[in-house]
N, CA, C and O atoms as a GROMACS GRO file, in nm:
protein
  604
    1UNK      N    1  21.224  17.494  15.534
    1UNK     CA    2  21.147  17.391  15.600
    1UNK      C    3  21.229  17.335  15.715
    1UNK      O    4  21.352  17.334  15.707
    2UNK      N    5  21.158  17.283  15.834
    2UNK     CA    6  21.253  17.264  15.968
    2UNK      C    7  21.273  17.074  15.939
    2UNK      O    8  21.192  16.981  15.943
    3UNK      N    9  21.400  17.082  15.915
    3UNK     CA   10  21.478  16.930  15.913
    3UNK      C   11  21.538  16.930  15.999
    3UNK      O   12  21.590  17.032  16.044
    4UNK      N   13  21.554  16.775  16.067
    4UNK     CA   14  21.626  16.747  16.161
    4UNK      C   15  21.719  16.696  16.119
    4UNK      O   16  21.733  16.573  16.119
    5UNK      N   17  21.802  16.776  16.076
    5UNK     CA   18  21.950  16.711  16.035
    5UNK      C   19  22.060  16.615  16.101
    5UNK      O   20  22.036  16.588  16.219
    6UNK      N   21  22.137  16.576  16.065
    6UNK     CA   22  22.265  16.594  16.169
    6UNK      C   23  22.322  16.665  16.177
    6UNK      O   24  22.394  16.687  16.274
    7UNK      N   25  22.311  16.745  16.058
    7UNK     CA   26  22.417  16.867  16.146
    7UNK      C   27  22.310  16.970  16.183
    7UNK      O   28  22.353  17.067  16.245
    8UNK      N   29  22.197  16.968  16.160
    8UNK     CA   30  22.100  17.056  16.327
    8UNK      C   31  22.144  16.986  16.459
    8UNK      O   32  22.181  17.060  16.550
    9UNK      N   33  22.144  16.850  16.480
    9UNK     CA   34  22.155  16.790  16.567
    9UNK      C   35  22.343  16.844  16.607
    9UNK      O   36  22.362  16.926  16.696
   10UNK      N   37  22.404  16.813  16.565
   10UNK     CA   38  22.523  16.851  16.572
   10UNK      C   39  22.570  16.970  16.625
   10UNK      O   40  22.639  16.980  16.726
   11UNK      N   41  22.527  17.074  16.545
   11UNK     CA   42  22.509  17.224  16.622
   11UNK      C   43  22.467  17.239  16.768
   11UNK      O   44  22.534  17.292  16.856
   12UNK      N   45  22.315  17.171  16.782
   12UNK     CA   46  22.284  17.163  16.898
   12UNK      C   47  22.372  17.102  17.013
   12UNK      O   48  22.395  17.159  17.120
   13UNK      N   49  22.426  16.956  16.967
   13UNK     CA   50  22.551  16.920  17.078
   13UNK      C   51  22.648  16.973  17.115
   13UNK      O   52  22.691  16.964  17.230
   14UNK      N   53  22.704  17.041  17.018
   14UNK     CA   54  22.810  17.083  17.012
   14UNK      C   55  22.801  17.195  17.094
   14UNK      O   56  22.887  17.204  17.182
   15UNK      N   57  22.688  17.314  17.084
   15UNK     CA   58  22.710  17.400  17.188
   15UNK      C   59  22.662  17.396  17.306
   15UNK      O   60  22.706  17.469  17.395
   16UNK      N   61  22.539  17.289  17.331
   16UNK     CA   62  22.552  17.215  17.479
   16UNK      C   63  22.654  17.176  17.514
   16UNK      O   64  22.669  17.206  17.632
   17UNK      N   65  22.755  17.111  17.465
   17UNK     CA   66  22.903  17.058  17.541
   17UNK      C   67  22.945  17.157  17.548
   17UNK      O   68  22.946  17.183  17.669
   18UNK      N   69  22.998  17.269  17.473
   18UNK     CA   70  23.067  17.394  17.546
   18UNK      C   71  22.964  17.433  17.650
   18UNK      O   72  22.986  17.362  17.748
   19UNK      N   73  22.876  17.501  17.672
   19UNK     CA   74  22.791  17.504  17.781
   19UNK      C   75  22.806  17.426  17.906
   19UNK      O   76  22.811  17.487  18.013
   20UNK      N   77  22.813  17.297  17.904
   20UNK     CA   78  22.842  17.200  17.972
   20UNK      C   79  22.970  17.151  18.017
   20UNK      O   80  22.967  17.070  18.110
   21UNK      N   81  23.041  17.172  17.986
   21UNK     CA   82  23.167  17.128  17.982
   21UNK      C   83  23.250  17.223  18.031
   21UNK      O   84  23.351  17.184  18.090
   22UNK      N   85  23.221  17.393  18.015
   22UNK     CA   86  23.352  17.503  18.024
   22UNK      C   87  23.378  17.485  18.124
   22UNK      O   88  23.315  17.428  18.214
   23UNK      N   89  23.501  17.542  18.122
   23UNK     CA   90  23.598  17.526  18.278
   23UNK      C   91  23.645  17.665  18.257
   23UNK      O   92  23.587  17.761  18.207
   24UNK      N   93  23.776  17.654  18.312
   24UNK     CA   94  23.814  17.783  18.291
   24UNK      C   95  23.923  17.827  18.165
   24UNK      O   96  23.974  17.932  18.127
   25UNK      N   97  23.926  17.722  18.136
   25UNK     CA   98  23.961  17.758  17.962
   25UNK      C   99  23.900  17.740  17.825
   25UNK      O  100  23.811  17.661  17.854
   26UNK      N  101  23.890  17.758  17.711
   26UNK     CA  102  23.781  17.725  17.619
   26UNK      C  103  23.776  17.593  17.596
   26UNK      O  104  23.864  17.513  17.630
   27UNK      N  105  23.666  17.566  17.535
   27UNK     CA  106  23.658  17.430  17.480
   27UNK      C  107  23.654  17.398  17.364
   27UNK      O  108  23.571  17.435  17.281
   28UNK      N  109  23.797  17.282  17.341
   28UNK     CA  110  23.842  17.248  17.199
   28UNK      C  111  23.795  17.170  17.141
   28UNK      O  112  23.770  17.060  17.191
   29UNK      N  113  23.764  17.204  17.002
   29UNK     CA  114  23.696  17.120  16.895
   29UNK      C  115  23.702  16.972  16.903
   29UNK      O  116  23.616  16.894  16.862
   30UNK      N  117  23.842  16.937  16.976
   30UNK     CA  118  23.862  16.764  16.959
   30UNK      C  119  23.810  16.709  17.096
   30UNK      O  120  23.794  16.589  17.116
   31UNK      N  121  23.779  16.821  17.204
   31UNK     CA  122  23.714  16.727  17.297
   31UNK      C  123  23.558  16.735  17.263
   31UNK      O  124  23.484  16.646  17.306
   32UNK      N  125  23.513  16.828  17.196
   32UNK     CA  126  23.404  16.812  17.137
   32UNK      C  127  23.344  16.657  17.068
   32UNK      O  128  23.235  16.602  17.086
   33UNK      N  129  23.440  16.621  16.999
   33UNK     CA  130  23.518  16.525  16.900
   33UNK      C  131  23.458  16.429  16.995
   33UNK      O  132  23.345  16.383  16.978
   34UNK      N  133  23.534  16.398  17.099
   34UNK     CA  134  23.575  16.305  17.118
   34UNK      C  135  23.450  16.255  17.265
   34UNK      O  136  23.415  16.140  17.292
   35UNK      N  137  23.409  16.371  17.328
   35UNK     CA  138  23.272  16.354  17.393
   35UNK      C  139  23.149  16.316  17.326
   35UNK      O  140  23.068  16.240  17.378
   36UNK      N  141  23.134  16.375  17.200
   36UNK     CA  142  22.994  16.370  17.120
   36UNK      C  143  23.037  16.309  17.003
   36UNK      O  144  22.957  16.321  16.910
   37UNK      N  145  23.146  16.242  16.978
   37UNK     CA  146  23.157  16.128  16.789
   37UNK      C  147  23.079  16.239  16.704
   37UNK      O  148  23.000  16.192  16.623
   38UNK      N  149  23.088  16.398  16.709
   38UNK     CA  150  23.048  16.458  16.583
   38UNK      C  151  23.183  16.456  16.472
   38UNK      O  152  23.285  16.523  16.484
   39UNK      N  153  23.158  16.377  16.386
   39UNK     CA  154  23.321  16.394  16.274
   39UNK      C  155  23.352  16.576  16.259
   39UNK      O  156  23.284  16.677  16.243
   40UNK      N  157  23.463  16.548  16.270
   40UNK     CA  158  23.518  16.688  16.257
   40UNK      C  159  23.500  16.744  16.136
   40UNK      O  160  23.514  16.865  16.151
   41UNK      N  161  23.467  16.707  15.982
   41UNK     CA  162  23.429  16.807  15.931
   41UNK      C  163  23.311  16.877  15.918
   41UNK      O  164  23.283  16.975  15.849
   42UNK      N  165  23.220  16.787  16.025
   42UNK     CA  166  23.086  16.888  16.047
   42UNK      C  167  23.121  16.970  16.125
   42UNK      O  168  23.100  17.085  16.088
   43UNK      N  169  23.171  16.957  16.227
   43UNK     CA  170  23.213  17.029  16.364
   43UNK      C  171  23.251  17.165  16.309
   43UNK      O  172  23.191  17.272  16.321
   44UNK      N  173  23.382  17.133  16.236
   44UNK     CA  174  23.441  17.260  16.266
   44UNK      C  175  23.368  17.387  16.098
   44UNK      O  176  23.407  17.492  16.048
   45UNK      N  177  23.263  17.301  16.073
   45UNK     CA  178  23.181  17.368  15.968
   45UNK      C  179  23.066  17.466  16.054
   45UNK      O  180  23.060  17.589  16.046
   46UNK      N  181  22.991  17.389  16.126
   46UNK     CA  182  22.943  17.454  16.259
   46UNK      C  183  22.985  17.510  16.314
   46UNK      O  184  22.928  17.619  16.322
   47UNK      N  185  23.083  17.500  16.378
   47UNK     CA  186  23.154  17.610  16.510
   47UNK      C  187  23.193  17.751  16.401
   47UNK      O  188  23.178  17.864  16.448
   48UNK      N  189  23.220  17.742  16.323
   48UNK     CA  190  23.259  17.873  16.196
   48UNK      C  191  23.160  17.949  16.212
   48UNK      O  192  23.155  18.065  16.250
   49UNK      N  193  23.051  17.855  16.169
   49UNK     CA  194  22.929  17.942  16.156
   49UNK      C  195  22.852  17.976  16.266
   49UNK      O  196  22.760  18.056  16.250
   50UNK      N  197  22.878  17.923  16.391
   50UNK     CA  198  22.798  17.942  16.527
   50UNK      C  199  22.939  18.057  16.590
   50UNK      O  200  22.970  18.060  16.709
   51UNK      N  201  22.990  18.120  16.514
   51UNK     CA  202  23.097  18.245  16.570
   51UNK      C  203  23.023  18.322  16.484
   51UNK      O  204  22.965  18.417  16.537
   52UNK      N  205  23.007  18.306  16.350
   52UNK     CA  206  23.000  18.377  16.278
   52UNK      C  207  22.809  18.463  16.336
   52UNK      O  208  22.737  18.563  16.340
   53UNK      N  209  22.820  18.383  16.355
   53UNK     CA  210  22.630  18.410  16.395
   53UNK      C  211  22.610  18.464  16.555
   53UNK      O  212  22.502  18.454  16.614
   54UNK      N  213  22.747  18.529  16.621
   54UNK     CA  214  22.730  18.561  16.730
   54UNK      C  215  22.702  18.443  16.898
   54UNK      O  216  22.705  18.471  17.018
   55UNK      N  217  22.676  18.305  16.818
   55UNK     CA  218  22.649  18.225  16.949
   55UNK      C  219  22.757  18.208  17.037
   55UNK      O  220  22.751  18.230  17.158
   56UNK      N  221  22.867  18.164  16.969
   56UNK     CA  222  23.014  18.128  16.982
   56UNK      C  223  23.112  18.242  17.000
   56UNK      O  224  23.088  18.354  16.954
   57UNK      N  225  23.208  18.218  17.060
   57UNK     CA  226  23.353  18.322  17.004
   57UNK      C  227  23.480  18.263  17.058
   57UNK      O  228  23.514  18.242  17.174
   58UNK      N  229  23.565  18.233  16.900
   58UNK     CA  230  23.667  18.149  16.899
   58UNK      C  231  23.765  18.195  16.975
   58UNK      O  232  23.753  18.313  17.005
   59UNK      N  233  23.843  18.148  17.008
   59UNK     CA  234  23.977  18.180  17.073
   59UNK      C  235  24.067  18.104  16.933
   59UNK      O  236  24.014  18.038  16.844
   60UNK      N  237  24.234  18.138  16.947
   60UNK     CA  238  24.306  18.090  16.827
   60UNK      C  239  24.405  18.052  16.924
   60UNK      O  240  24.395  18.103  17.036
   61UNK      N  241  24.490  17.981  16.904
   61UNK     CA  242  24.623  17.939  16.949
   61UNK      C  243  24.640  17.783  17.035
   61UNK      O  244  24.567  17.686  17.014
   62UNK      N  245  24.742  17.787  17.123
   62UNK     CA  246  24.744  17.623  17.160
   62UNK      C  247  24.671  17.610  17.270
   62UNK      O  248  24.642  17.495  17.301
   63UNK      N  249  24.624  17.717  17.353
   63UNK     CA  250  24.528  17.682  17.444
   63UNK      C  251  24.342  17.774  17.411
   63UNK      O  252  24.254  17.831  17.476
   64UNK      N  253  24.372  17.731  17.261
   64UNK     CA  254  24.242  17.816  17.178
   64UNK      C  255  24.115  17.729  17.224
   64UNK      O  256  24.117  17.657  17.323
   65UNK      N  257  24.019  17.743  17.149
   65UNK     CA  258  23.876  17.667  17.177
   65UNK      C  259  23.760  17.766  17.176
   65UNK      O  260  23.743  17.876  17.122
   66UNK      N  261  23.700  17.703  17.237
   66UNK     CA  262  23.496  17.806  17.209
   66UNK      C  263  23.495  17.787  17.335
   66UNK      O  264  23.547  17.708  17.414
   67UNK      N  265  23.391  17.917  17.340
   67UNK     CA  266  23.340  17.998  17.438
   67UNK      C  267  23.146  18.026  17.372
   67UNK      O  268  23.116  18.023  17.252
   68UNK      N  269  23.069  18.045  17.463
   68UNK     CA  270  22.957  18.127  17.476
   68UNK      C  271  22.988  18.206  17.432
   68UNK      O  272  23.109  18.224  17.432
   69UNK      N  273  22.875  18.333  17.345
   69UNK     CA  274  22.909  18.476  17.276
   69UNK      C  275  22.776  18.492  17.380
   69UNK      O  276  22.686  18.563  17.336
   70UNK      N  277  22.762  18.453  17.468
   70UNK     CA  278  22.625  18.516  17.570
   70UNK      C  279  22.607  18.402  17.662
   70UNK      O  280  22.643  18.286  17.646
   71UNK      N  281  22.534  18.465  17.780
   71UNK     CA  282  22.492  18.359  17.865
   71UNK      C  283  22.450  18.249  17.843
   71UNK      O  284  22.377  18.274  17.748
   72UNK      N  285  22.440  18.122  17.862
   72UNK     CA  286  22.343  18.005  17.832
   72UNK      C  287  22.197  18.062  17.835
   72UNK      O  288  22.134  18.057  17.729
   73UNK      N  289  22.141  18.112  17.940
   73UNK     CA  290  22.007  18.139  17.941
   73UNK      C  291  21.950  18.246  17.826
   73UNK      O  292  21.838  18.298  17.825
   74UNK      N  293  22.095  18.273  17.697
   74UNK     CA  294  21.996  18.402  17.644
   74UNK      C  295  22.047  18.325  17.504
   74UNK      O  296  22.074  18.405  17.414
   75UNK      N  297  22.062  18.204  17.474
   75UNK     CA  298  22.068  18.118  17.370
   75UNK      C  299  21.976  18.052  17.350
   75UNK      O  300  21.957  17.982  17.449
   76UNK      N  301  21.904  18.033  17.271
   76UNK     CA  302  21.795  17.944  17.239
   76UNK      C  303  21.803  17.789  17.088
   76UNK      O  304  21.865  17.786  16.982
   77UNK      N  305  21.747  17.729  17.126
   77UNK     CA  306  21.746  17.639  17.031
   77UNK      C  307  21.689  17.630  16.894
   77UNK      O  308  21.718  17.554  16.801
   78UNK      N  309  21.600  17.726  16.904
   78UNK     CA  310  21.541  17.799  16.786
   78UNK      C  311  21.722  17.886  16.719
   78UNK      O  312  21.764  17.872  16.604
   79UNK      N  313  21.768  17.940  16.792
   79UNK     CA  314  21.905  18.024  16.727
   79UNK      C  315  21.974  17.955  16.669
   79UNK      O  316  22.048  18.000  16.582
   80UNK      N  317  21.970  17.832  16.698
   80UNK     CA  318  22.106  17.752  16.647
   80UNK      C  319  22.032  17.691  16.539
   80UNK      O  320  22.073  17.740  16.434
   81UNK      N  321  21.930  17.595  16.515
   81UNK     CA  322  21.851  17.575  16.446
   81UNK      C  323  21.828  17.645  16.292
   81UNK      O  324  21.815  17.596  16.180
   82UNK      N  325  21.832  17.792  16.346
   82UNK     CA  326  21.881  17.896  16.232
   82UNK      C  327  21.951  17.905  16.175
   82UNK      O  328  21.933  17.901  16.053
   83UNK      N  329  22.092  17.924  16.236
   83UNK     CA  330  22.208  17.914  16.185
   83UNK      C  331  22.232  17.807  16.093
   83UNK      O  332  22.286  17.827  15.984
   84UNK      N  333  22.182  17.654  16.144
   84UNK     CA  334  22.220  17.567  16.033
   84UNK      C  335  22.123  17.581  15.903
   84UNK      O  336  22.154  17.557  15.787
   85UNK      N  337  22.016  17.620  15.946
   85UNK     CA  338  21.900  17.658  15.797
   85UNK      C  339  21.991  17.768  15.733
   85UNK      O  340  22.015  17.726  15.619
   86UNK      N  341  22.041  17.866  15.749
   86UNK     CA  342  22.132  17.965  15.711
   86UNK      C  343  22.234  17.830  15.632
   86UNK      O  344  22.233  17.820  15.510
   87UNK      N  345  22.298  17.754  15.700
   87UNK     CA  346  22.423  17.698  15.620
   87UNK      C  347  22.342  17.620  15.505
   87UNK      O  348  22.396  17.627  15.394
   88UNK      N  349  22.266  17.573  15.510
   88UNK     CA  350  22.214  17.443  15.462
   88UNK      C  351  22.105  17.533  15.348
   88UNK      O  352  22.070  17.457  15.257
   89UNK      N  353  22.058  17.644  15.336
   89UNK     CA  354  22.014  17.731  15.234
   89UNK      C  355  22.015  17.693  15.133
   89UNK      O  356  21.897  17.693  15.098
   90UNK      N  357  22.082  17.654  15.047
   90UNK     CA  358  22.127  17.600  14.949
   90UNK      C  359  22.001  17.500  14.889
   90UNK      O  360  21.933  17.524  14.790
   91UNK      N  361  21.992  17.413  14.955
   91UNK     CA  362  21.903  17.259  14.951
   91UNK      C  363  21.786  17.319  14.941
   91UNK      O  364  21.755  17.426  14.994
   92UNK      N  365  21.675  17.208  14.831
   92UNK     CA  366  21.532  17.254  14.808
   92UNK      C  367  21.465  17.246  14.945
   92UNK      O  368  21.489  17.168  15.038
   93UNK      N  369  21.401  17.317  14.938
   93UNK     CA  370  21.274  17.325  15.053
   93UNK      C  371  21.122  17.293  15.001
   93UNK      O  372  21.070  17.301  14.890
   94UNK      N  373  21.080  17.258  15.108
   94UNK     CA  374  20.972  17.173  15.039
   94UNK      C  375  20.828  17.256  14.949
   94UNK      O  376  20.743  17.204  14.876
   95UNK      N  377  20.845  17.407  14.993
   95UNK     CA  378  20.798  17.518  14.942
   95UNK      C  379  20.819  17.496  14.830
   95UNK      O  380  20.705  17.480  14.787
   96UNK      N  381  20.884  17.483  14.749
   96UNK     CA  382  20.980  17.516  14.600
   96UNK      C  383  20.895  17.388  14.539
   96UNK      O  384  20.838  17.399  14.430
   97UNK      N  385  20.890  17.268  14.613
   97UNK     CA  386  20.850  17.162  14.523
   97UNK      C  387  20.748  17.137  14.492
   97UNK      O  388  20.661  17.147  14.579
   98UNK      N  389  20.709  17.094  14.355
   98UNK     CA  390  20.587  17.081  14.284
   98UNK      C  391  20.505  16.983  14.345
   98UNK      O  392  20.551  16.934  14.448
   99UNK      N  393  20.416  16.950  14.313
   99UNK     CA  394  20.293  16.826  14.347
   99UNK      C  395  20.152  16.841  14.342
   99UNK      O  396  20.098  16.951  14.328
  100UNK      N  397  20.090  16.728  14.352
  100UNK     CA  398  19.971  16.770  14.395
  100UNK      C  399  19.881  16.877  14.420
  100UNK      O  400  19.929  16.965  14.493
  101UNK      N  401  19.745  16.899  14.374
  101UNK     CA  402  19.700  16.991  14.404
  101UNK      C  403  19.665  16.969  14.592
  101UNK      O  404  19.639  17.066  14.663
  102UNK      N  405  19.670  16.840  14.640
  102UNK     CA  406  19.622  16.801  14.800
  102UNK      C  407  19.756  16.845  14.856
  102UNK      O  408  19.759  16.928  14.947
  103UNK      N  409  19.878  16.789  14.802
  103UNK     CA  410  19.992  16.843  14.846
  103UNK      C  411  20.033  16.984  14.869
  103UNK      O  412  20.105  17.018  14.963
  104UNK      N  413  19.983  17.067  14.777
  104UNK     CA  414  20.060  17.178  14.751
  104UNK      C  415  19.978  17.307  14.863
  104UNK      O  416  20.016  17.406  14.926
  105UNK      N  417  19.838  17.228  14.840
  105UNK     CA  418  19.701  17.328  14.922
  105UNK      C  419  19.644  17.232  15.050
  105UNK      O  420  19.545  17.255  15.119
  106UNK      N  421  19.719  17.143  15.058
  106UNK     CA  422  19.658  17.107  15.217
  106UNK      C  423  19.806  17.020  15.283
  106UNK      O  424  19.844  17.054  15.395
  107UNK      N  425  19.871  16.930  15.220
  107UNK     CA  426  19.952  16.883  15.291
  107UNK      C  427  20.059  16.998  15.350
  107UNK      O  428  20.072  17.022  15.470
  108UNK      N  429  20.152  17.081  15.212
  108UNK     CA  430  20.213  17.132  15.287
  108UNK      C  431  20.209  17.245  15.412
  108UNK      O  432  20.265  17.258  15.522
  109UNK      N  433  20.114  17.315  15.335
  109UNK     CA  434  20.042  17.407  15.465
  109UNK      C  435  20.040  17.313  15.623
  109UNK      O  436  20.077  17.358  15.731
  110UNK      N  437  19.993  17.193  15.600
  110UNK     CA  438  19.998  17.171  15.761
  110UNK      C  439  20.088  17.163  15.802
  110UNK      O  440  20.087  17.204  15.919
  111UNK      N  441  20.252  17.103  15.745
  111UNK     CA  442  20.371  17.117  15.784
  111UNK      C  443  20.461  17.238  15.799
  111UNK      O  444  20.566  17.261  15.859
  112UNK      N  445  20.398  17.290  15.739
  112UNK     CA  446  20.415  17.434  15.781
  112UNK      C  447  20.357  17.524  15.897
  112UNK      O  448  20.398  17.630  15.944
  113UNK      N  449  20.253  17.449  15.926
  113UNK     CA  450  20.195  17.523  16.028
  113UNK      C  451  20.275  17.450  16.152
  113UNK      O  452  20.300  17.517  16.252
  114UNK      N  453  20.323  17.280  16.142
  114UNK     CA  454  20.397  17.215  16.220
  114UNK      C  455  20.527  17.306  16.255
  114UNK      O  456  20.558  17.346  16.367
  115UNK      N  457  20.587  17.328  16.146
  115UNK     CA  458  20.720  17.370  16.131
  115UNK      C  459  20.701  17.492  16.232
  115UNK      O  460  20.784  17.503  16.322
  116UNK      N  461  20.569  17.611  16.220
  116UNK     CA  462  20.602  17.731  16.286
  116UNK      C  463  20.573  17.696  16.493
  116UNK      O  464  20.602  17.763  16.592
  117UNK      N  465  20.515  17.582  16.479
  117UNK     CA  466  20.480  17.516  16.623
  117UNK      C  467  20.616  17.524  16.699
  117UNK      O  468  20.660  17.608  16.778
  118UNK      N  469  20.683  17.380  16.636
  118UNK     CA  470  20.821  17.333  16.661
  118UNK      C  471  20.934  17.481  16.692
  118UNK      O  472  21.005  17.494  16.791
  119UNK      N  473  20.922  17.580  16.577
  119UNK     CA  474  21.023  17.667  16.626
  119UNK      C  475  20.939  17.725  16.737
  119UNK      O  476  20.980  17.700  16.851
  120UNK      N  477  20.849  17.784  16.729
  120UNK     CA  478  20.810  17.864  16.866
  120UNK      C  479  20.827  17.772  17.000
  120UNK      O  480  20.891  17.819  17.094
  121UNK      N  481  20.786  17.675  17.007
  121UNK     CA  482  20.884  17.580  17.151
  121UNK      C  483  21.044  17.606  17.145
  121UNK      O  484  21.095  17.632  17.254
  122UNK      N  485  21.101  17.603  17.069
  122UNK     CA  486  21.250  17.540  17.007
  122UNK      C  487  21.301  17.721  17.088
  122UNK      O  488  21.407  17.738  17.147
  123UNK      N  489  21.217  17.806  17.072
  123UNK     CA  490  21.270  17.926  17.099
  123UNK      C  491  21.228  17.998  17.243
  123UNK      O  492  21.267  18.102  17.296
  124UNK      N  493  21.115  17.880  17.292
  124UNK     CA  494  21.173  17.890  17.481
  124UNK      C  495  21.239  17.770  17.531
  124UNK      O  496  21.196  17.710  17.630
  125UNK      N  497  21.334  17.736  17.471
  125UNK     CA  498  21.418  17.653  17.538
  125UNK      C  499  21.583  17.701  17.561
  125UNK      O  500  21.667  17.677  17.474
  126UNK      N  501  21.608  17.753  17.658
  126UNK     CA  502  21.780  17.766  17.637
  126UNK      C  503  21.886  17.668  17.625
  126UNK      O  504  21.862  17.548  17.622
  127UNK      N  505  21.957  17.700  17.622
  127UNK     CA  506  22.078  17.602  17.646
  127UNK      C  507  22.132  17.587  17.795
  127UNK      O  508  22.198  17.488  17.829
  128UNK      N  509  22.105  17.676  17.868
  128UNK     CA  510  22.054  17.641  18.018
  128UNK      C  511  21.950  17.550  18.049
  128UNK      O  512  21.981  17.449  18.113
  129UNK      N  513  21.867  17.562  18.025
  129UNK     CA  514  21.746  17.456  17.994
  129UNK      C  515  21.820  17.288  17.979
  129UNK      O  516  21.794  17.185  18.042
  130UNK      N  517  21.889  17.306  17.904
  130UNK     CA  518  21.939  17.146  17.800
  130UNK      C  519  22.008  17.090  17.936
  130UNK      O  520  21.984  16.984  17.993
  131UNK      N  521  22.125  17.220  17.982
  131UNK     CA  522  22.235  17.196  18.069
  131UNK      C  523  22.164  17.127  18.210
  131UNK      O  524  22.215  17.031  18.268
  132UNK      N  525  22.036  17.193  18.256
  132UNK     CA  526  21.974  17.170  18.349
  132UNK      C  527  21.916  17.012  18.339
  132UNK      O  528  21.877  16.941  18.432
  133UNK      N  529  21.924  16.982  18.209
  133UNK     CA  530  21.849  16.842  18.172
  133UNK      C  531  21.965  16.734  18.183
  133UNK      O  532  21.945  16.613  18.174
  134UNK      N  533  22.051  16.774  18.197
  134UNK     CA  534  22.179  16.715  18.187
  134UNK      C  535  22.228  16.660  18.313
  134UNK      O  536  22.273  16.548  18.338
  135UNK      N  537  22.210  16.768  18.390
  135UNK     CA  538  22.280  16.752  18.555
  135UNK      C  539  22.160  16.670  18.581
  135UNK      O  540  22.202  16.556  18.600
  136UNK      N  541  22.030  16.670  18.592
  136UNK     CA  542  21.930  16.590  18.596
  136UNK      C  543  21.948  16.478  18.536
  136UNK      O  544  21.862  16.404  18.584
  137UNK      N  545  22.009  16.421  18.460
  137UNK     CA  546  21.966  16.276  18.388
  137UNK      C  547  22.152  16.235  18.465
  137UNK      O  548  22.159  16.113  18.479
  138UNK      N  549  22.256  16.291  18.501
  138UNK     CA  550  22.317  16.235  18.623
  138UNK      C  551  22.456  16.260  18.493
  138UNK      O  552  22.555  16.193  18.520
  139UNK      N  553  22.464  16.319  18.404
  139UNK     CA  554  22.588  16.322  18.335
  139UNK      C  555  22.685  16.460  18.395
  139UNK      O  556  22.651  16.570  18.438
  140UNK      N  557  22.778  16.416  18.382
  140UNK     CA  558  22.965  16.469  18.478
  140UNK      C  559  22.963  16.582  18.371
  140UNK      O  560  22.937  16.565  18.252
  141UNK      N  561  22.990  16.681  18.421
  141UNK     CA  562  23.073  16.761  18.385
  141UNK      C  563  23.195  16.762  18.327
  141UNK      O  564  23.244  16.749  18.439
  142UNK      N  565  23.300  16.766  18.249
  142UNK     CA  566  23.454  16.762  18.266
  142UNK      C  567  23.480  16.860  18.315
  142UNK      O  568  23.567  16.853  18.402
  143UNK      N  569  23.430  16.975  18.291
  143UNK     CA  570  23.505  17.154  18.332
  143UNK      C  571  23.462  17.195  18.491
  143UNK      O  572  23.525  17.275  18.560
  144UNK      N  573  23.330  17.113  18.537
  144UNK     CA  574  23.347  17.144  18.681
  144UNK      C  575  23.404  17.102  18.726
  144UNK      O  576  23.427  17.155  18.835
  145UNK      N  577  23.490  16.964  18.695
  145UNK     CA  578  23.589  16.899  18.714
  145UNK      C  579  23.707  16.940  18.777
  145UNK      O  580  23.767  16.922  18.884
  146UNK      N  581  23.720  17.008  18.658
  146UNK     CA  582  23.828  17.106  18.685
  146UNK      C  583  23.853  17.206  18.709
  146UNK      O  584  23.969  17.244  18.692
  147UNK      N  585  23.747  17.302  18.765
  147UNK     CA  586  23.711  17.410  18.831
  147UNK      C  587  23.821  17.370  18.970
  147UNK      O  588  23.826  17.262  19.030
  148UNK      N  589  23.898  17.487  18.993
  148UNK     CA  590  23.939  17.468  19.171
  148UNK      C  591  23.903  17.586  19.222
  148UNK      O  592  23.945  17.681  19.155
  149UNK      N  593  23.841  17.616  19.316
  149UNK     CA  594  23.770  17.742  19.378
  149UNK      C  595  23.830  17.719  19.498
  149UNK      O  596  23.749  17.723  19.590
  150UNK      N  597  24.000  17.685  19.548
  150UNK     CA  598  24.050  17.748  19.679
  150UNK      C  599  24.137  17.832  19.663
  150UNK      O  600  24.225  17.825  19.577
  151UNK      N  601  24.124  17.911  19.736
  151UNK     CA  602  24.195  18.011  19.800
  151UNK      C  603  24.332  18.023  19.846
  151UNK      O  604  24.370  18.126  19.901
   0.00000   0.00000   0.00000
């Protein structure tokens, strides 16, 4: 069932700020941290699993951090969305739960039919998309920041 978690929400920030943010070195979990107040043991529960799932790809060492595993424009919000339903598996879904005969044969069906709405939008949206919403609503970069393009 599609929950809006925090850590859906989380996932989602987290790889808009790499998106947003890269420069020319990766981007580390604590500026993650420290741009978006996601507590680090969601973070770095997410970023595991957003490598593991192809979105991401870690770097290791003292100038380690995340990277894109693909363009912004070929990431979708529906993908990441996944990934945390993948982590979060575990937890009942609302399928599983008993009730009502109105519940079981008319309520949930419509949230379900909600649920398949929401992802099919969720999956034309990129993370280019988000980034584009970003430079639009007037928020800085750090990594173009620090981009130097002379010669």
């Amino acid at each position: 069932m599609l929950r809006l978690s925090k850590k859906v929400l989380f996932a989602i920030e987290a790889v808009l700020d790499i998106a947003f943010h890269a420069g020319a070195e990766p981007v580390q979990s604590r500026e993650i941290t420290r741009r978006q107040g996601i507590p680090k043991r969601y973070l770095e529960q997410a970023l595991q699993q957003l490598v593991r799932h192809d979105i991401l790809v870690g770097t290791r060492g003292p100038k380690g951090g995340y990277r894109l595993a693909k363009e912004r424009r070929r990431i979708t919000v529906a993908e990441i969305v996944g990934v945390v339903r993948t982590m979060e598996a575990g937890k009942k879904d609302m399928d599983s739960l008993e009730g009502s005969e109105l519940g079981q044969k008319v309520v949930q069906p419509l949230w379900s039919e909600l649920q398949d709405v929401a992802l099919a939008r969720l999956a034309t949206i990129t993370i280019d998309d988000l980034c584009s919403r970003a430079d639009q609503a007037g928020i800085n970069s750090e990594g173009r920041v620090n981009l130097d393009f002379t010669i």
